[in-house]
N, C-alpha and C positions, 0 to 999 in steps of 0.2 A: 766500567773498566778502571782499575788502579795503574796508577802512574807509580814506577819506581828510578830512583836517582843511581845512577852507576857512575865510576870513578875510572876513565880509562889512564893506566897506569905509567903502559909502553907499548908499543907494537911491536910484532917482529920483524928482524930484519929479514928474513929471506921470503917471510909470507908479504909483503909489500914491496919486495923486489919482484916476486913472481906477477902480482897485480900490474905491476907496473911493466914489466916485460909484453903483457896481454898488448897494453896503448902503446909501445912501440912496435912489434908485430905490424898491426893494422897502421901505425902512422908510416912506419917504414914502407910498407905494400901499397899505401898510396900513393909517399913520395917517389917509390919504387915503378909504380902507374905511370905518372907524370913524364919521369925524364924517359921512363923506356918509350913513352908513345913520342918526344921530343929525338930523340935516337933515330928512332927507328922512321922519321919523315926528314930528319936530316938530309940523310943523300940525296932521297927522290925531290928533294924541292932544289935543290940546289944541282941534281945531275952530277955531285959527288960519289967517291965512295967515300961511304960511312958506314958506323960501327953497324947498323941494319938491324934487323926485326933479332936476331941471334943477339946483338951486343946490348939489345935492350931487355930481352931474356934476362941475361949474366947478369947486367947493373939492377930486374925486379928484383933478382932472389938475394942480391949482396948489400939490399938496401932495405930486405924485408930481413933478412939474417942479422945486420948491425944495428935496425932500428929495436929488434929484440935483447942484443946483447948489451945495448947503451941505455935500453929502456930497466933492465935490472939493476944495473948499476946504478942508473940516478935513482930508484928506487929505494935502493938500502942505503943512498948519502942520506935521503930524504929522512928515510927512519931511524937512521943514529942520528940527525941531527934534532928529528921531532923527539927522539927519547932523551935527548941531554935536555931539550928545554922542559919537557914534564918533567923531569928528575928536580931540575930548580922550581918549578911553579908546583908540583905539585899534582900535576893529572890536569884531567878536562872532563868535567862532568857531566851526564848527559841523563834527561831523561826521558824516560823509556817507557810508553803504555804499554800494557800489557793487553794483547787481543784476545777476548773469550771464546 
């Protein structure tokens, strides 16, 4: 197998905003899990009314939708920030076997 040396230069910003969008998705929908199952035992433990199995619906899908939309966003902070500092240093080198 030959090993070769490659020079990552920049990333893009909206291909590493999309990446990143994916891990708030799923962190959203889990934090979105969490409070809707805390929601939705609210009333019934305490003999309230509370926002119930519906208000925790709302708050999985507003926390699976914001963990997406916040998850792009730090995304592309992340990659204009990682591209100004390869721009000073120069890249990040990596290398790379080649599999036969």
């Amino acid at each position: 197998m030959t090993a070769a040396t490659y020079v990552i230069k920049q990333f893009g910003i909206v291909s590493v905003g999309k990446f990143f969008r994916v891990f708030g998705l799923v962190w959203g929908c889990i934090m979105g899990f969490m409070v809707a199952a805390g929601l939705s035992s609210m009333g019934t433990g305490m003999g309230l009314h509370a926002p119930g199995f519906a208000g925790g619906l709302v708050v999985l899908g507003l926390m699976t939708i914001m963990g997406g939309i916040f998850g792009f966003i730090s995304g592309a902070v992340v990659a204009v920030i990682y591209n100004l500092v390869l721009g000073a240093t120069g890249g990040v080198e990596m290398d790379l076997e080649v599999k036969a």
